[in-house]
Backbone as CSV, one residue per row, in Angstrom:
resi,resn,N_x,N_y,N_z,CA_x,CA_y,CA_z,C_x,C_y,C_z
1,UNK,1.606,2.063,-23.106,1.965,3.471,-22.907,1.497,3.942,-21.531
2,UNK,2.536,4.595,-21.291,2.011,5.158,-19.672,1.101,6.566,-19.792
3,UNK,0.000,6.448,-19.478,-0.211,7.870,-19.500,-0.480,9.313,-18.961
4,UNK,-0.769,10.049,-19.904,-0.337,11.156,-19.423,-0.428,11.806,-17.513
5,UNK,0.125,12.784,-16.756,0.388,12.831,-15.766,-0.551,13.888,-15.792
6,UNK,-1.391,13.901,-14.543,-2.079,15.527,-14.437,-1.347,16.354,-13.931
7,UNK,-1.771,18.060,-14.575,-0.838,18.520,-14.209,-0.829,19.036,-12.623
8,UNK,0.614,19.586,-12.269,1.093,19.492,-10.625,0.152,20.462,-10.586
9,UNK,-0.012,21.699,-11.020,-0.657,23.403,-10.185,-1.790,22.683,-10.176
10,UNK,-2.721,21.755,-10.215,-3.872,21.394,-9.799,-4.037,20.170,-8.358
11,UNK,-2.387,19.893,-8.094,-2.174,19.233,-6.633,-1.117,20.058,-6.083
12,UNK,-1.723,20.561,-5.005,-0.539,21.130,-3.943,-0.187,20.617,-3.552
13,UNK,0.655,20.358,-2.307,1.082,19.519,-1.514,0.973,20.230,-0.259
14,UNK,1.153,19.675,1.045,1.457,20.136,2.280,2.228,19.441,2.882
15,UNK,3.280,19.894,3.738,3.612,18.677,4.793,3.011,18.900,5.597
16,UNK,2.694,16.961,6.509,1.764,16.640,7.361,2.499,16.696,8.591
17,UNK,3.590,17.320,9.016,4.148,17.694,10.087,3.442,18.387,10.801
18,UNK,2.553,19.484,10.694,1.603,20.328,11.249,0.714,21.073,10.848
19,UNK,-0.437,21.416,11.423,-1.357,22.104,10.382,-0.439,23.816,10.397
20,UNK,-0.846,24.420,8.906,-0.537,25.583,8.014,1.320,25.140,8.015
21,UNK,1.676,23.786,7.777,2.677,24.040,7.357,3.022,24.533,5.681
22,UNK,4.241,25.007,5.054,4.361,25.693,3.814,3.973,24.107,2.963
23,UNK,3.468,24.903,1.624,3.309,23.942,0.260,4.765,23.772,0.196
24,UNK,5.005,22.222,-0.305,6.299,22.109,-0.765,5.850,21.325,-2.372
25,UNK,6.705,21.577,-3.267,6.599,20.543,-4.871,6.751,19.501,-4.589
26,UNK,6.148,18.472,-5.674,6.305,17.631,-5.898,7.802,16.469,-5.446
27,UNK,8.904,17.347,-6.512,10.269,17.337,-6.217,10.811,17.370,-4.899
28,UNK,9.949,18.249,-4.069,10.800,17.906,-2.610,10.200,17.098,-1.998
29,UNK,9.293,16.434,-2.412,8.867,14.905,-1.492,9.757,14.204,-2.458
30,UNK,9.712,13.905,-3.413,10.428,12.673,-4.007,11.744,12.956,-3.577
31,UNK,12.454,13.853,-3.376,14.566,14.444,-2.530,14.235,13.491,-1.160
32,UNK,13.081,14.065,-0.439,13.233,13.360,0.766,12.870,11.762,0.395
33,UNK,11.898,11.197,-0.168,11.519,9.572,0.254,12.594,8.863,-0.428
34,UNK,13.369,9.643,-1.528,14.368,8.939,-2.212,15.115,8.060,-1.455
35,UNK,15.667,9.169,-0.348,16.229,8.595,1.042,16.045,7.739,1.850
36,UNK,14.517,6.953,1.719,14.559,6.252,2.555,15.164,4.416,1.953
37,UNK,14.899,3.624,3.349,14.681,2.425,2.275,12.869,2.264,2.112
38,UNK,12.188,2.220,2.664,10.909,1.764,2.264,10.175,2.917,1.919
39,UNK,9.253,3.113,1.253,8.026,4.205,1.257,6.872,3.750,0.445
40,UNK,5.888,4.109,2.248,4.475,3.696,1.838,4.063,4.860,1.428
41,UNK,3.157,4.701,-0.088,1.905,5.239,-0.236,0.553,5.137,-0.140
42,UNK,-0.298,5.899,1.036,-1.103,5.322,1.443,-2.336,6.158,0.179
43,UNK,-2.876,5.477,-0.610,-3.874,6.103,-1.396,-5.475,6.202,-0.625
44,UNK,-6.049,6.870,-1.963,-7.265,7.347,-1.353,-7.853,5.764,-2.553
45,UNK,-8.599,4.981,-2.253,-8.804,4.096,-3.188,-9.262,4.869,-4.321
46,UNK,-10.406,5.122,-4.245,-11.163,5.717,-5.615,-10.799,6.943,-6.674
47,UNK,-9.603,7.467,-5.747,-9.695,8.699,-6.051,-8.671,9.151,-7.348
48,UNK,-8.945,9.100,-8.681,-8.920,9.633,-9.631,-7.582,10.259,-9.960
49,UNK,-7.527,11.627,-8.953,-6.171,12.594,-9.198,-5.454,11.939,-8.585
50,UNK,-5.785,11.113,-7.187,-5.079,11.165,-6.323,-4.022,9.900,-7.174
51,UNK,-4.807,8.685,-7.692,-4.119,7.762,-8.301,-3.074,8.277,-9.293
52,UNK,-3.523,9.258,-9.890,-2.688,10.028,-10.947,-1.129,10.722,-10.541
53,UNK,-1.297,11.499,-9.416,-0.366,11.772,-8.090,0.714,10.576,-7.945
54,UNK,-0.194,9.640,-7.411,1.165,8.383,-6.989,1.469,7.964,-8.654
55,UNK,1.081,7.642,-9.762,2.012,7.460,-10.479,3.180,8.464,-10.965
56,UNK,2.935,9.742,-10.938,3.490,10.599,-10.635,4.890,10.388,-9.703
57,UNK,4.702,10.368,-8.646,5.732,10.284,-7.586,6.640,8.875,-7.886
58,UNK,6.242,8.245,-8.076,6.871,6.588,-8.400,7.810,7.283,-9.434
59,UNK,7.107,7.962,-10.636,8.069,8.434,-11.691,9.373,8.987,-11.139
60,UNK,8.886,10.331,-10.657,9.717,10.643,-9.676,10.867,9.905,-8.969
61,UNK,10.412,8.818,-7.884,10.986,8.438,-7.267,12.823,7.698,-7.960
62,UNK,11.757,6.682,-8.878,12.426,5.673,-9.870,13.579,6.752,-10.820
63,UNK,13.162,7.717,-10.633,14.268,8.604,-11.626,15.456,8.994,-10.632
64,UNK,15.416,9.091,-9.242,16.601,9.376,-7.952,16.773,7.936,-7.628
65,UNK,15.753,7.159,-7.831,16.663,5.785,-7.063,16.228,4.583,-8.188
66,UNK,16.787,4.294,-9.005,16.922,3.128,-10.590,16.750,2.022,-9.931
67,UNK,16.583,1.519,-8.583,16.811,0.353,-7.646,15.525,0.340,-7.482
68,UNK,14.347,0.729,-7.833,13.303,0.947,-7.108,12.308,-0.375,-6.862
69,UNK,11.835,-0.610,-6.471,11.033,-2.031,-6.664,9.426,-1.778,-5.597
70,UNK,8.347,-2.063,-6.824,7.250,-1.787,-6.540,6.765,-3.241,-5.729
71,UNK,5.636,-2.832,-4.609,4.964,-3.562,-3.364,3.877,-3.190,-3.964
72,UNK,2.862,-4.122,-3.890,1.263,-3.800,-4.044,0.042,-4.789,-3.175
73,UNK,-0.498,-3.513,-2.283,-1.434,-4.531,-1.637,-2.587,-5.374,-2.214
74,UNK,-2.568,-5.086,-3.635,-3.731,-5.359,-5.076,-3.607,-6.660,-5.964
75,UNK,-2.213,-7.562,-5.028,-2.068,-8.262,-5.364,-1.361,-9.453,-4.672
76,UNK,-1.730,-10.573,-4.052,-1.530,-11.628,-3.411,-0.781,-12.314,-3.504
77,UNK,-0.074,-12.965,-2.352,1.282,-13.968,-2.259,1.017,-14.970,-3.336
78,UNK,0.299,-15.639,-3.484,-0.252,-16.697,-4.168,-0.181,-16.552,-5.733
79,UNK,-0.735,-15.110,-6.453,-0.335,-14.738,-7.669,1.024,-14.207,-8.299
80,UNK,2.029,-14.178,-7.383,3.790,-13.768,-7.780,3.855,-14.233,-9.387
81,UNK,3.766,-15.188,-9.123,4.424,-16.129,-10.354,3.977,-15.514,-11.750
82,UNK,2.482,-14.924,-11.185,1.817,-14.590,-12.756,1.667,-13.121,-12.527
83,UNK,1.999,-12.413,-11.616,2.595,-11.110,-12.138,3.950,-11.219,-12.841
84,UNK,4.800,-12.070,-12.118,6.006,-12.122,-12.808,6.038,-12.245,-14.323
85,UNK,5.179,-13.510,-14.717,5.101,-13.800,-15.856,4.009,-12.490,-16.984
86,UNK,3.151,-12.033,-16.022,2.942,-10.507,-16.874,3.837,-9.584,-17.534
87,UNK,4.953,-9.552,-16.005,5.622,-8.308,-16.625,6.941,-8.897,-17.150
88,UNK,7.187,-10.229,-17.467,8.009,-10.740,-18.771,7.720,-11.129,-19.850
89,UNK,6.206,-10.715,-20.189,5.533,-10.826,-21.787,5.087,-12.384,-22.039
90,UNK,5.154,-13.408,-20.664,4.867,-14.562,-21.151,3.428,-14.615,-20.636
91,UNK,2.813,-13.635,-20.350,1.012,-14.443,-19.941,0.356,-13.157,-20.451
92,UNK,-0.525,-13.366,-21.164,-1.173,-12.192,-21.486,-2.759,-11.718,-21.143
93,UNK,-3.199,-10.769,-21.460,-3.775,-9.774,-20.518,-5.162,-10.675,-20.130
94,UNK,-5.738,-11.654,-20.688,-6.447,-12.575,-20.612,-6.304,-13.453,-19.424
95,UNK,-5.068,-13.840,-19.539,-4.848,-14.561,-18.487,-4.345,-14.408,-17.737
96,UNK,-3.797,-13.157,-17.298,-3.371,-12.474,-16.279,-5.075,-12.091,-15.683
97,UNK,-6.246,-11.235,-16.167,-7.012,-11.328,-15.599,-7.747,-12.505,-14.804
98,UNK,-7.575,-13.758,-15.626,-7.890,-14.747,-14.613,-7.078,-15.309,-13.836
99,UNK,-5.977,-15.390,-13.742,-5.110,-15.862,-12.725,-4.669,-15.171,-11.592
100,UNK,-4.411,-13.597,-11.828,-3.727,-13.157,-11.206,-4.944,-12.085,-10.179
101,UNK,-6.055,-12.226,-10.173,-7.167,-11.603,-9.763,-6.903,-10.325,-8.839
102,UNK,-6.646,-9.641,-10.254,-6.702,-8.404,-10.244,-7.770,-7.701,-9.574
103,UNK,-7.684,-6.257,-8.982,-9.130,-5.595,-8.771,-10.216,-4.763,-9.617
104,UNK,-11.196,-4.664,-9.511,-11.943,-4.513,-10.319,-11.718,-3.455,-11.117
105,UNK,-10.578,-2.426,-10.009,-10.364,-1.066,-10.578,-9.442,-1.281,-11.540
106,UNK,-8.433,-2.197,-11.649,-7.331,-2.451,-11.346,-6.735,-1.604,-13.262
107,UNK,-7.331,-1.969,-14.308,-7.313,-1.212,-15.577,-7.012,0.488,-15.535
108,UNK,-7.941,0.660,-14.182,-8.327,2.273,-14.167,-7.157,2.953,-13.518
109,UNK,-6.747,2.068,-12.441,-5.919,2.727,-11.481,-4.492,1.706,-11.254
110,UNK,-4.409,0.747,-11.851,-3.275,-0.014,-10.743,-2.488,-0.434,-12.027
111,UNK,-3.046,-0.843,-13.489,-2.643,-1.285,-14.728,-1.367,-0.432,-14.807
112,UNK,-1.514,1.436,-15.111,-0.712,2.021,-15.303,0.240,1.925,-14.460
113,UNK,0.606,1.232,-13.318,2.248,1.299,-12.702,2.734,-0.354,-13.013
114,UNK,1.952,-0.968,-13.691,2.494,-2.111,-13.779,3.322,-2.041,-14.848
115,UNK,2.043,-0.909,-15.782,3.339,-1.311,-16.912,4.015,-0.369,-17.261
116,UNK,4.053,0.814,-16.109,5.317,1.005,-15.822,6.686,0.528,-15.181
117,UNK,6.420,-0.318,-14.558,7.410,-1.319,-14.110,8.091,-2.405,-15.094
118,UNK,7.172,-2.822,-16.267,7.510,-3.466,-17.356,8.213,-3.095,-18.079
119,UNK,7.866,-1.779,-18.203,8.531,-0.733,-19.262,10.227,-0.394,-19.115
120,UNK,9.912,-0.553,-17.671,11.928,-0.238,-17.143,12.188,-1.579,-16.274
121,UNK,11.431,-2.598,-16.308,12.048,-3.597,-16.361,12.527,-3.709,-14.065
122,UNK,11.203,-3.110,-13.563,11.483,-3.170,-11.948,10.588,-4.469,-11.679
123,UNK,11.136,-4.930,-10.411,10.438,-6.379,-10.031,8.989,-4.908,-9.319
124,UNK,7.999,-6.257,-9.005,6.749,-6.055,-8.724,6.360,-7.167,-7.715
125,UNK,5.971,-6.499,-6.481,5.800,-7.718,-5.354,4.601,-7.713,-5.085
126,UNK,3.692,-8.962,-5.259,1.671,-9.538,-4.690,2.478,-9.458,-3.088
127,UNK,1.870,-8.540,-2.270,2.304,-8.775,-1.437,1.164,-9.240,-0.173
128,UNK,0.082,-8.780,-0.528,-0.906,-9.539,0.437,-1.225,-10.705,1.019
129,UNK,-2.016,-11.027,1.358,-2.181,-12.113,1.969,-3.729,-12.435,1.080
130,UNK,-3.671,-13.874,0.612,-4.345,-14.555,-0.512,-6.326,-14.023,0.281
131,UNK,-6.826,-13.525,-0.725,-8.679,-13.453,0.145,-8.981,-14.010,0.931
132,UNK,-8.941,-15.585,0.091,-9.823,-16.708,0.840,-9.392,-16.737,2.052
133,UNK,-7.689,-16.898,2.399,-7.089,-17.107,3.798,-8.048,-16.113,4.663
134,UNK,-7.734,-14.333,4.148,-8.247,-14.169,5.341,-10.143,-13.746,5.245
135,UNK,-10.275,-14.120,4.317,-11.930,-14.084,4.475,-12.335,-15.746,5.936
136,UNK,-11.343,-16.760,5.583,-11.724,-17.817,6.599,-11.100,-17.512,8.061
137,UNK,-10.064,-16.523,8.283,-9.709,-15.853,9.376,-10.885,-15.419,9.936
138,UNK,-11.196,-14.249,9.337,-12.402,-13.660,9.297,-13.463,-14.431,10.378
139,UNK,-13.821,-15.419,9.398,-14.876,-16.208,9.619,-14.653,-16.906,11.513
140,UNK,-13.978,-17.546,11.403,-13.374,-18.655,12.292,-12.418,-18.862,13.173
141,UNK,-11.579,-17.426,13.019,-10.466,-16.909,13.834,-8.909,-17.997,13.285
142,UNK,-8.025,-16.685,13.916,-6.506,-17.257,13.399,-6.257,-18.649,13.477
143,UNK,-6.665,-19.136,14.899,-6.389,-20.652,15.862,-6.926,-21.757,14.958
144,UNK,-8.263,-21.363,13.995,-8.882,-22.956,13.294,-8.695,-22.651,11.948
145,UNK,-7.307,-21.698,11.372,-7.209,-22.199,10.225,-6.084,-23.266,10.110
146,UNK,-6.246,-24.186,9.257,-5.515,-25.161,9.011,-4.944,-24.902,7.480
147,UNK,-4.792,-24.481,6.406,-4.012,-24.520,6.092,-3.304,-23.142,5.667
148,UNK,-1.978,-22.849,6.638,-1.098,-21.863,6.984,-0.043,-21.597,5.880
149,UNK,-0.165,-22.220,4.661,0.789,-22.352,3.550,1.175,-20.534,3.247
150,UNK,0.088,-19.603,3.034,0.232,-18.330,2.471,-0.010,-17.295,3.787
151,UNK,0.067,-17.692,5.253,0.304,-16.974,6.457,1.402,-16.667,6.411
152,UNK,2.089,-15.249,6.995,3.589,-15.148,7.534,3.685,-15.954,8.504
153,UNK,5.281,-16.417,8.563,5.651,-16.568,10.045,5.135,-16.594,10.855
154,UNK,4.849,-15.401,11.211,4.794,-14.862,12.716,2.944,-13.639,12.088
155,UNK,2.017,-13.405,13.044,1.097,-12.911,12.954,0.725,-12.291,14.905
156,UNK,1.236,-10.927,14.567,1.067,-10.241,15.672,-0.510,-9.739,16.088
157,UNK,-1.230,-9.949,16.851,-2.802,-9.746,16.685,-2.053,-9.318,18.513
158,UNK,-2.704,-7.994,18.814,-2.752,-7.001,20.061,-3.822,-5.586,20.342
159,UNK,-4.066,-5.898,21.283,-4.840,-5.047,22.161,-4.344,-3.212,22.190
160,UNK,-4.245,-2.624,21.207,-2.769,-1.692,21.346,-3.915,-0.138,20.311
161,UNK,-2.811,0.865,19.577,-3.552,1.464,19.060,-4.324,1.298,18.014
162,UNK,-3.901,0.428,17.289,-4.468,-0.222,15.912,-5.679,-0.841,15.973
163,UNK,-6.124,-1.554,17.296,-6.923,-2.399,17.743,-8.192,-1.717,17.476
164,UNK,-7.421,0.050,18.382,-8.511,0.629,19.010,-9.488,1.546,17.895
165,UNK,-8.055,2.003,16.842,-8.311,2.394,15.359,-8.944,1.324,14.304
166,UNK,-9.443,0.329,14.397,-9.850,-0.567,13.722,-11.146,-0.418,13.936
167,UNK,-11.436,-0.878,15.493,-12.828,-1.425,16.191,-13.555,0.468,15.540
168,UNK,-12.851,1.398,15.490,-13.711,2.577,15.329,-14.063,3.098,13.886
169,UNK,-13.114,2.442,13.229,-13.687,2.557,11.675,-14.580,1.890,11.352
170,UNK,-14.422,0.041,11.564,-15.273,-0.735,11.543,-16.301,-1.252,11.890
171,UNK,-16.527,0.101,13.648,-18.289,-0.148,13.860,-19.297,0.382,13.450
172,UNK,-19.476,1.051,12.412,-20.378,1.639,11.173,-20.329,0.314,9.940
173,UNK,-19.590,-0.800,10.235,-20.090,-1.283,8.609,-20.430,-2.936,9.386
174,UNK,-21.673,-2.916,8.461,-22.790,-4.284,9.116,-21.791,-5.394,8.673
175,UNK,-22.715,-6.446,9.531,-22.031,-7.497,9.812,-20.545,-7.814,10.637
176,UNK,-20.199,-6.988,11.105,-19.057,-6.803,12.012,-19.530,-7.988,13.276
177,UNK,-20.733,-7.711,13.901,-21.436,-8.332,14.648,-20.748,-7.835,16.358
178,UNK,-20.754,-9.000,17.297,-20.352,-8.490,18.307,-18.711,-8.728,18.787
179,UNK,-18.297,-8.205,19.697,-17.095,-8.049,19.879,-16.387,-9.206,19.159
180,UNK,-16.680,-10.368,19.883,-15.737,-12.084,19.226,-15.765,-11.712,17.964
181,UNK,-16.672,-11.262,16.813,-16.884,-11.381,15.234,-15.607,-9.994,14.770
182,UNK,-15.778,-9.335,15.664,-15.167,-7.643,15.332,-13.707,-8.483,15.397
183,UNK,-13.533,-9.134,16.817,-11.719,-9.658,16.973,-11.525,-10.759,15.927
184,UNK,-12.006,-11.911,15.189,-11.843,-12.219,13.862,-11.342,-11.441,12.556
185,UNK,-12.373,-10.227,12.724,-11.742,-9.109,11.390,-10.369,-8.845,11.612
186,UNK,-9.912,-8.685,12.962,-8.975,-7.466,13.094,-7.578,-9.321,13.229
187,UNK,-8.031,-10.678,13.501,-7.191,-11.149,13.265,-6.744,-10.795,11.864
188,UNK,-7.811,-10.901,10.952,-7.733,-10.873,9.338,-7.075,-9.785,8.828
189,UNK,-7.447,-8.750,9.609,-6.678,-7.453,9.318,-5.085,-7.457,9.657
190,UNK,-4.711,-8.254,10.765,-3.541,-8.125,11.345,-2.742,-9.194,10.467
191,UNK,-3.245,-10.585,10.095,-2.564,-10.910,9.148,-2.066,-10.146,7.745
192,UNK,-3.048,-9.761,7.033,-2.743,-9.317,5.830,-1.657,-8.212,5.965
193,UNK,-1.239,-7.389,7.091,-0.312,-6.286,7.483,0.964,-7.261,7.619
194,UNK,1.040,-8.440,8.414,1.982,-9.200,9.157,2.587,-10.147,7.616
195,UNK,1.944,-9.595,6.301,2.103,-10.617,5.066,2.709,-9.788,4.044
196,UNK,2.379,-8.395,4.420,2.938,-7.545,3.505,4.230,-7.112,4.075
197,UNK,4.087,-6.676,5.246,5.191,-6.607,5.892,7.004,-7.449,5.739
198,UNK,5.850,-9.129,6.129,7.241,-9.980,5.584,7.502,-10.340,4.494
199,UNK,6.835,-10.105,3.286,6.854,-10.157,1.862,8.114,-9.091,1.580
200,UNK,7.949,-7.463,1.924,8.565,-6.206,2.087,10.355,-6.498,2.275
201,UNK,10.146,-7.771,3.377,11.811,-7.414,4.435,12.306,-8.656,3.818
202,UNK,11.583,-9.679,3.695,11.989,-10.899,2.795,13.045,-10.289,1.319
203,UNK,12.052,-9.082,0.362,12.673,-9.129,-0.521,13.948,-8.086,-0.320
204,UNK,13.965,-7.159,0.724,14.967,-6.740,0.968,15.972,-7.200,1.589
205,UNK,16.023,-8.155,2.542,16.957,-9.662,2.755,17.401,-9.805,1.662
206,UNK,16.979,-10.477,0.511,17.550,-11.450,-0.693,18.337,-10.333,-1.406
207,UNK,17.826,-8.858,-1.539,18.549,-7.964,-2.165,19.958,-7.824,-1.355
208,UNK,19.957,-7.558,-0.046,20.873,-7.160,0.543,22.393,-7.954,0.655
209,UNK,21.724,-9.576,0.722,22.713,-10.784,0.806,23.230,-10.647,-0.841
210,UNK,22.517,-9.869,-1.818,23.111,-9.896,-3.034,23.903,-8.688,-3.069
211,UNK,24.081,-8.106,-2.401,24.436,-6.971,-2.432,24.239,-5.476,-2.694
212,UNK,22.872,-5.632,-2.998,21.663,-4.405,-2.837,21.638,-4.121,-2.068
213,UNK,20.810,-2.540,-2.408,19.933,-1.843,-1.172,18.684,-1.053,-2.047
214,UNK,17.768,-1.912,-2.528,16.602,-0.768,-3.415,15.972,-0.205,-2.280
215,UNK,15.199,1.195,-3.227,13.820,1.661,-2.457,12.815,0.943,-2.653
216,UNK,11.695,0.224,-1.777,10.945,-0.044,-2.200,9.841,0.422,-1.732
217,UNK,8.809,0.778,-2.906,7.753,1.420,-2.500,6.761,0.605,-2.792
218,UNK,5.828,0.376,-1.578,4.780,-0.155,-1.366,3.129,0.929,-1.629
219,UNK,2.688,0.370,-2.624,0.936,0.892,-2.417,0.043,0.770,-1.417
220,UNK,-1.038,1.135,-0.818,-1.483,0.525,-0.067,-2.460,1.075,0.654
221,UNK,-3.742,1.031,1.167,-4.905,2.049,1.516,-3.967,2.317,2.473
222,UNK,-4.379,3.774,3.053,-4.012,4.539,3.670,-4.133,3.740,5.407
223,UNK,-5.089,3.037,5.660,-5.624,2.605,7.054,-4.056,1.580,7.679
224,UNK,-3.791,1.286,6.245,-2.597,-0.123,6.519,-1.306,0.666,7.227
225,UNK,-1.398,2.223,6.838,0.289,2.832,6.895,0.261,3.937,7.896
226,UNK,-1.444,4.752,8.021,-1.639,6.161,8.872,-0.912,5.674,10.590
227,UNK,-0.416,6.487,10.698,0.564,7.038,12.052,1.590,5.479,12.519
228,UNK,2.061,5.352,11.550,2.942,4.024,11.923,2.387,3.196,12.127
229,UNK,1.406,2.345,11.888,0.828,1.389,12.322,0.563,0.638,11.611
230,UNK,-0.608,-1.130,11.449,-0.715,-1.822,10.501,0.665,-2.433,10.221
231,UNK,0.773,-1.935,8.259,1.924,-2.732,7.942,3.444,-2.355,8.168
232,UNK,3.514,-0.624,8.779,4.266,-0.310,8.643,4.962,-0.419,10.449
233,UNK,4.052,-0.522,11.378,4.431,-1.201,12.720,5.105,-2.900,12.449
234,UNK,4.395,-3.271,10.871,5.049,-4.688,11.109,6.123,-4.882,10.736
235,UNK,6.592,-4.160,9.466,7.556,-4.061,9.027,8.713,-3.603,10.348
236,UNK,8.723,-2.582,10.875,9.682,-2.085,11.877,9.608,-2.871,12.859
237,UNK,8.911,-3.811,13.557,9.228,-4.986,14.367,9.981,-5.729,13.804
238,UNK,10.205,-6.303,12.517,10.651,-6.944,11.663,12.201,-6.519,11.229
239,UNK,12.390,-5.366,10.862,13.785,-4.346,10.750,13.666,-3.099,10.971
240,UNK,14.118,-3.239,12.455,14.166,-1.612,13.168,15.147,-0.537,12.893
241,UNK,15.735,-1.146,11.431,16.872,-0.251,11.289,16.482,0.414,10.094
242,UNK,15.478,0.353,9.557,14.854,0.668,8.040,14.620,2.398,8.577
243,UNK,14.609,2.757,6.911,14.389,4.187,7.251,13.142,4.324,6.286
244,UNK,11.795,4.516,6.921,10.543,4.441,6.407,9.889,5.966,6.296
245,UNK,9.239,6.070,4.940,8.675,7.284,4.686,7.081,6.819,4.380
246,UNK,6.085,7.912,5.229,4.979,7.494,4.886,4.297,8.913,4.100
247,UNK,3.042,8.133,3.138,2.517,9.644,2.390,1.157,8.876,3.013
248,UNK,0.600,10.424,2.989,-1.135,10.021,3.119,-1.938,10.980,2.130
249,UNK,-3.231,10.894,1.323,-3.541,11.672,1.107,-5.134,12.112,1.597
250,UNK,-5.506,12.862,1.197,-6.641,14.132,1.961,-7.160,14.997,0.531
251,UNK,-8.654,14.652,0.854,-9.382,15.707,-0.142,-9.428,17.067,0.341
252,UNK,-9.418,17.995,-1.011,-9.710,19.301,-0.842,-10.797,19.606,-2.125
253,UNK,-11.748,20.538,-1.493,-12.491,20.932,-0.454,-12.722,19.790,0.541
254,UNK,-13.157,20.000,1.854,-12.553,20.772,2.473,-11.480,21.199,2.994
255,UNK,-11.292,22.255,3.652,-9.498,22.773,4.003,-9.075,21.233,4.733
256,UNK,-7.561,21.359,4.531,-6.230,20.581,4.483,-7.082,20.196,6.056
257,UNK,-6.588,19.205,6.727,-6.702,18.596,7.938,-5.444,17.698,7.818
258,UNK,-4.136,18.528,9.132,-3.391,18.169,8.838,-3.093,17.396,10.522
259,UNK,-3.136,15.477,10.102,-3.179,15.248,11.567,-1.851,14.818,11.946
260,UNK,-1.263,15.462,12.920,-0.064,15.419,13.631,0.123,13.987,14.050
261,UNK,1.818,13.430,12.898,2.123,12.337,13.336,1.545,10.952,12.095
262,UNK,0.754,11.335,11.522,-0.144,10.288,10.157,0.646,10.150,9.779
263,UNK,1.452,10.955,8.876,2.534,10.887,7.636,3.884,11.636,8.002
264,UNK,4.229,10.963,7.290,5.524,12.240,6.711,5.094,13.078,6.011
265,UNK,4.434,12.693,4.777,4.231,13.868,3.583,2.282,13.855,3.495
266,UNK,1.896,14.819,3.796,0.156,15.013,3.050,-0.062,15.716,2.011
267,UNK,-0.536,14.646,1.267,-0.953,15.331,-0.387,-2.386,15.600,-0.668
268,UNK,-2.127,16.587,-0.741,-3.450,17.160,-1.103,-4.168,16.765,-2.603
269,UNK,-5.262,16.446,-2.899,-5.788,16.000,-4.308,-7.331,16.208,-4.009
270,UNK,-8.067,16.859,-5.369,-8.908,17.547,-5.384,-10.224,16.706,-5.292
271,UNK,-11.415,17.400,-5.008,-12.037,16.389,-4.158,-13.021,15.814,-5.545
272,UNK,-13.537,14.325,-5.230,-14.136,13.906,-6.882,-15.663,13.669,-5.822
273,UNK,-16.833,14.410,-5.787,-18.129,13.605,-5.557,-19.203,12.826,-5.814
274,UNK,-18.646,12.323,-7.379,-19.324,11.516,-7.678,-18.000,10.038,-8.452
275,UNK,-17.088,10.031,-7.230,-16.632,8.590,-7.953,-16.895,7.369,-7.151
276,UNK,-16.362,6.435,-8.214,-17.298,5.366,-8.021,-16.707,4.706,-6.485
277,UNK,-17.437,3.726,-6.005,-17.308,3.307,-4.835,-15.921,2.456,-4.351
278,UNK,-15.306,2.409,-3.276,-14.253,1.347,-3.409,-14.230,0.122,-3.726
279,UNK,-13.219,-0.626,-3.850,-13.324,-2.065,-3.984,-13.234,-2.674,-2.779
């Protein structure tokens, strides 16, 4: 059972076009992303309403476009097979927890769109890039991994804004170490974008040569999608003809901070101070 939705008068919305732009409903973000082909939702990890929100909108979405097909960064190239086999009733919840290594949250927050996807019968894409790969990225850089089986193609690693947005989130958390250790992360980082990305255009290829065109909406922390960048710079190197919608969301208290250019749509969701930590 899917459950229940919180209610909307306790999430406003804003668009992130500019600060004091008007509240718009629910309904008029889902009119506009309907439209696109891709739409990222960039979540707040931990956050409670906010998770509640995006299942929300998916509902939404999936009710204007029946084509819809869910992306999740919560789940790895490597595990396809046994999401697949989740959401066709042949592996059960046992062994989907061990195979398909789920996140810790994953019951609290990520369970409910799966099986909403089961429920109406939408594919579901692991679209990340497998830990270990890039925990040994990480470690040892792009050049000495040897086995490239669950790498994209192609892995764009540049000196650019993302670089510069990375190195500044990530010099507050230890072990980063010095610059060489910091450019390892951000290979690791740039793969896992460069995996979701071609996971994304791959399955919209195979749809298209079939004669599709779904929406597909991708999950995904917010860092992967804020102001075009990450996965959603990879994706549009990839197909510059896509019409991409991004959401971000933002706690309240405090007032809205609405940054020019992040999103398309900023959702506002109420602020939780004692939840639990990310994964």
């Amino acid at each position: 059972m899917v459950r229940p939705l919180i209610p909307r008068v306790l999430l406003p919305l804003v668009a992130a076009a500019c600060a004091g732009a008007p509240e718009q409903s629910l309904d008029v973000v889902a009119d506009d992303l309907a439209t696109r082909d891709v739409v990222f939702l960039g979540e707040l990890r931990s956050s409670a309403a906010g998770h509640l929100l995006q299942e929300e909108l998916l509902h939404l979405l999936h009710a204007r476009r029946p084509d819809l097909v869910l992306s999740l960064e919560m789940f790895e190239r490597d595990v396809q097979e046994h999401v697949d086999a989740w959401l066709a009733g042949t592996l059960d919840d046992a062994e989907f927890a061990e195979k398909a290594r789920p996140w810790r949250t994953h019951d609290r927050f990520y369970r409910p769109l799966l099986e909403y996807a089961r429920q109406h019968g939408l594919p579901v894409l692991a679209a990340n890039l497998p830990a270990p790969v890039a925990r040994r990225i990480a470690r040892d850089g792009l050049d000495a991994l040897e086995d490239r089986r669950w790498l994209p193609e192609r892995v764009t690693v540049t000196r650019n804004a993302y670089w510069d947005a990375f190195r500044a989130a990530m010099g507050s958390h230890a072990g980063t170490g010095d610059e060489a250790s910091m450019w390892r992360f951000y290979e690791a980082q740039c793969a896992k974008d460069d995996a979701m990305a071609e996971t994304i255009a791959r399955h919209l290829a195979e749809a298209e040569a079939a004669g599709g065109a779904p929406l597909v909406v991708h999950v995904t922390g917010q860092f992967h999608s804020d102001h075009g960048l990450g996965t959603v710079q990879r994706l549009r190197w990839r197909r510059p003809d896509l019409a991409i919608g991004i959401v971000r969301m933002e706690e309240v208290p405090p007032a809205i901070r609405c940054t020019s250019g992040a999103a398309d749509w900023l959702l506002r969701v109420p602020e939780e101070p004692d939840r639990p930590a990310s994964p």
